[in-house]
VEXTIDO-514114 format. One record per residue (C-alpha): x, y, z. Coordinates in steps of 0.2 Angstrom, whole numbers, padded with zeros to 4 digits, always signed. Example, Ala and Ser with C-alpha at 12.3 -4.5 7.8 and 13.67 -1.06 7.14 Angstrom:
+0062-0022+0039
+0068-0005+0036
//
This chain:
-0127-0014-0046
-0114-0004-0036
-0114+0017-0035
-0107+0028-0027
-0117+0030-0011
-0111+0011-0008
-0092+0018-0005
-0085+0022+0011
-0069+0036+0007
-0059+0031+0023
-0046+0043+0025
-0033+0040+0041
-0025+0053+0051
-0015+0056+0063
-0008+0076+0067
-0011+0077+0048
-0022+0095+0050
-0011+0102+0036
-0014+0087+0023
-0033+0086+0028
-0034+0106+0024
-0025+0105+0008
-0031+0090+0001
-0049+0084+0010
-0058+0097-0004
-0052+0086-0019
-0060+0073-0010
-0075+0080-0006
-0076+0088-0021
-0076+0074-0034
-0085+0061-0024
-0101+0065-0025
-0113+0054-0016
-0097+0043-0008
-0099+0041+0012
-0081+0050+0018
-0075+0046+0033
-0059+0052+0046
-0051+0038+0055
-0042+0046+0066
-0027+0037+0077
-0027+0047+0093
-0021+0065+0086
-0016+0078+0096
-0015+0090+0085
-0031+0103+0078
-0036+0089+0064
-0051+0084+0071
-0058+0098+0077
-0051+0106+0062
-0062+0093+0051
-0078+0093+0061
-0081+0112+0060
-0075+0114+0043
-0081+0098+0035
-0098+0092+0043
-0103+0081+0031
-0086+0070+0036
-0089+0056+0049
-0078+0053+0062
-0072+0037+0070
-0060+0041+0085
-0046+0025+0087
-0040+0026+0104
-0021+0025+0100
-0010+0026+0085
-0011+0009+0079
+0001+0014+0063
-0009+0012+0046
-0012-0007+0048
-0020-0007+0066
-0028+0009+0064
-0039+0003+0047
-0043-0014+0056
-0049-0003+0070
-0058+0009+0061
-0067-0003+0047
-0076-0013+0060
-0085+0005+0061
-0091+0004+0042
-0102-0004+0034
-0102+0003+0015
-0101-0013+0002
-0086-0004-0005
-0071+0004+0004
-0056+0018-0002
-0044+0019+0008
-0035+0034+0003
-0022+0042+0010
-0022+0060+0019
-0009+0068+0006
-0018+0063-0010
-0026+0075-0024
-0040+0068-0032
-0047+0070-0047
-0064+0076-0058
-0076+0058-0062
-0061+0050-0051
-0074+0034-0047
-0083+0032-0061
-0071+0018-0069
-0067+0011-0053
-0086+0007-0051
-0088+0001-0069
-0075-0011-0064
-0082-0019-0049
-0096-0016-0058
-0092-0026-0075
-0080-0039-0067
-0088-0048-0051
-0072-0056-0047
-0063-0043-0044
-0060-0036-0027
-0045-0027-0026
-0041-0011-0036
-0031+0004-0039
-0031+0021-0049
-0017+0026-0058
-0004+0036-0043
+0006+0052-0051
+0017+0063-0040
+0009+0076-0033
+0026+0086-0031
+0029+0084-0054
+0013+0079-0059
+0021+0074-0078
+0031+0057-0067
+0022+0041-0059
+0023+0041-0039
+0034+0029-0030
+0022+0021-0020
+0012+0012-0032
+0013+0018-0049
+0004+0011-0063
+0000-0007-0053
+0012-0016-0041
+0021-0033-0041
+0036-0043-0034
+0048-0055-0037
+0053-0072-0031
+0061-0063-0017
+0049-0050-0011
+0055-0037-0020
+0041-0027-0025
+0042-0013-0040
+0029-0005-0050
+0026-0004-0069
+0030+0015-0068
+0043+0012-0056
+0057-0001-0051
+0068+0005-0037
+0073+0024-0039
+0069+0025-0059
+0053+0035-0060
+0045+0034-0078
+0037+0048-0087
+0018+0046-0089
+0016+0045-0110
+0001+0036-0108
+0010+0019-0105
+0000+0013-0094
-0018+0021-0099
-0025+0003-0099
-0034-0011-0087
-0022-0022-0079
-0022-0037-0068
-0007-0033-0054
-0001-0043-0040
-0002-0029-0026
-0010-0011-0025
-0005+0002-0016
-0012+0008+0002
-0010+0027-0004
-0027+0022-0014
-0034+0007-0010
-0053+0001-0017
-0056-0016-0008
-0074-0024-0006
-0079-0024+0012
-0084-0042+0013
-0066-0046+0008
-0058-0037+0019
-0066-0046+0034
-0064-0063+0023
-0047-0060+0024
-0045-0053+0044
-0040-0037+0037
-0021-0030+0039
-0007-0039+0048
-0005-0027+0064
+0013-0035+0066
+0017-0024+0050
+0013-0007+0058
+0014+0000+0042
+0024-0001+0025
+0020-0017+0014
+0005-0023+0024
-0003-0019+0007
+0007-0031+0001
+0002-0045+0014
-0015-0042+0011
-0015-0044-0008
-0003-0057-0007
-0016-0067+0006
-0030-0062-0009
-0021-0069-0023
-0018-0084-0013
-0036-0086-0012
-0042-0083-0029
-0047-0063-0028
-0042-0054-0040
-0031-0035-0041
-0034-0022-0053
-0027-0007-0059
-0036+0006-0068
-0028+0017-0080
-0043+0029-0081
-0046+0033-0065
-0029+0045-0058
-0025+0053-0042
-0009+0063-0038
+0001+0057-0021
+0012+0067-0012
+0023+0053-0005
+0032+0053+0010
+0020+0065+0020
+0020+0055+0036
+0038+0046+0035
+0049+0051+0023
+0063+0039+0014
+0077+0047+0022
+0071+0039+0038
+0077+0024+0042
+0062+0019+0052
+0054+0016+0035
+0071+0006+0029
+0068-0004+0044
+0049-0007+0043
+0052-0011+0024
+0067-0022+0027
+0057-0032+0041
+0042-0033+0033
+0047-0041+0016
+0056-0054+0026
+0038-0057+0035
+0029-0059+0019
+0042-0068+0012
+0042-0082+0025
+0022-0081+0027
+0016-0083+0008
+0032-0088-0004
+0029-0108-0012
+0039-0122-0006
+0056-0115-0008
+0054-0103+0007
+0070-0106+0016
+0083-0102+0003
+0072-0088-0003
+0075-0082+0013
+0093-0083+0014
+0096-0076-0001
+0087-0063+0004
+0094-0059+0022
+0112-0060+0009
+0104-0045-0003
+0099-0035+0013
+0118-0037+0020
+0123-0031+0004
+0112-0016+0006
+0116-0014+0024
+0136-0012+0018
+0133-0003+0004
+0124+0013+0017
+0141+0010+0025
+0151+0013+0010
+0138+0030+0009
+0145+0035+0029
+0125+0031+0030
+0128+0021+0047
+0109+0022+0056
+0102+0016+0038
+0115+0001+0042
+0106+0000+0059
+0089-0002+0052
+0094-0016+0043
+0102-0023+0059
+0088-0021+0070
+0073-0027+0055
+0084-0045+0053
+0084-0045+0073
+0065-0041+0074
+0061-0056+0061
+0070-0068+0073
+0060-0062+0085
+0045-0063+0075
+0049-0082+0067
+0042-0094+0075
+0021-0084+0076
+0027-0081+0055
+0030-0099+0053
+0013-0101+0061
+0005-0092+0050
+0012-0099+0035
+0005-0116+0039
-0013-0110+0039
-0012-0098+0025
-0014-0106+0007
-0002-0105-0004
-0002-0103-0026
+0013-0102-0037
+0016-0091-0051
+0012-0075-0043
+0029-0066-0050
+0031-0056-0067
+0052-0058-0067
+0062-0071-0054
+0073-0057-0049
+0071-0038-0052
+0085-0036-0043
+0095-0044-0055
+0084-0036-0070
+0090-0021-0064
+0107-0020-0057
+0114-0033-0070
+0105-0033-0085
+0101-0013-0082
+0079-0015-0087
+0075+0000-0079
+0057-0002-0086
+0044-0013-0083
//
């Protein structure tokens, strides 16, 4: 049987000395027994030194550059060894007995290997968090959304979602995966750099029968945006790009006019900034259709050795849920 000691809380920085120094004593705090770890991407700021004399008990692994989320976890996992793994973002406040029904799962239920807590906004802790919610999943298209939250329309937390759910994606702001699968599954796609390489990761999963949970019981609260906010439309590039790539590397037999309906919905997006005077979000959108090109012919690649499963979708298009037929709830 799993405990706690068999849990690495890998928590990755980079110039993050402010998050670490609010939020690491929530951690440490309410983890008793849990190995917690700093994986840092080549700071130049006072984090680490920050960390080592404040916190001891943390160990550090040094990465020798900033590899973005993606490259830097694949990095720093090769330096763990703990059956089980968190990896949890530097702007996230846990919670009191925060584990305990995420062991119990993996605990209960051998087959599953993916799972995460329940993510409320650290900023109105009464609201779900964008980025991830109450359990992620994605349409035909690679849209995702969360129950909790499709596109901008943030639910309340009413104890909607207080339950056990299997979900198609979880997010990287909390992330409990085992160790083994992890390494089964090569880790993160470091093409992504970061922003939906979550996504990749548990789409490869569901592809190969593991299974992804959300657990209603366990809650943490998620500042959101710390390191790149949404008004920067680097993170409107990476997103737009990276849907593309695991569109093309993981969608069923009907890849290409999935694609090219989805390159149409991003021009739409791309015009509608314009409309907004919002020309360098335009640009990201520009520049991310550009990078896929570039990128094609090694995604293709991919697609042919990854497996592939149908049925992985909860709604054909949440796009058109939301914008035509106005369900703003999952």
């Amino acid at each position: 049987m799993l405990q706690t000691k068999d849990l690495a809380i890998v928590i990755l920085n980079w110039n993050g000395k402010d998050l670490l120094e609010q939020f690491l004593p929530s951690v440490i705090k309410y983890s008793d027994e849990a190995v917690i770890y700093l994986a840092d991407n080549a700071s130049t700021d006072a984090s680490v030194a920050f960390v080592t004399k404040k916190f001891p008990s943390v160990k550090l692994i040094k990465n020798t550059e900033n590899g973005g989320y993606a490259k830097g976890y694949n990095d720093a996992l090769k330096h763990v060894e703990e059956p089980l793994l968190c990896l949890l973002n530097s702007d996230i406040e846990v919670t009191k007995n925060w584990l305990q029904p995420i062991m119990s799962e993996f605990n209960s239920n051998p087959t599953t290997a993916i799972i995460q807590p329940k993510i409320l906004d650290y900023k109105d802790k009464s609201h779900f968090e964008y980025a991830g919610a109450a359990g992620g999943f994605i349409d035909k298209y690679a849209f995702p959304y969360c129950r909790g939250r499709i596109f901008d329309t943030i639910e309340k937390d009413n104890g909607q979602y207080n339950d056990t759910k299997t979900i198609f994606w979880a997010s990287g702001a909390c992330f409990f995966i085992k160790n083994e699968v992890f390494k089964t599954l090569n880790g993160f796609d470091e093409s992504f750099f970061a922003h939906m390489e979550e996504i990749d990761l548990c789409w490869r999963a569901f592809n190969s029968n593991y299974v992804t949970k959300y657990i209603g019981a366990s809650t943490v609260y998620h500042v959101g945006g710390a390191t790149l906010t949404n008004t920067n439309p680097k993170k409107t590039y990476l997103n737009f790009r990276n849907s593309l790539f695991t569109l093309v590397k993981h969608t069923d037999s009907h890849v290409v006019f999935r694609v090219l309906l989805k390159m149409s919905l991003d021009g739409i997006a791309g015009l509608r900034f314009l409309f907004q005077l919002k020309p360098s979000f335009f640009m990201a959108i520009l520049k991310a259709h550009m990078s896929f090109y570039y990128h094609l012919p090694r995604l293709i690649k991919q697609r042919k050795q990854l497996p592939k499963r149908s049925g992985y979708y909860e709604t054909p298009s949440i796009v058109w849920s939301y914008f035509i037929k106005n369900r703003t709830q999952f």
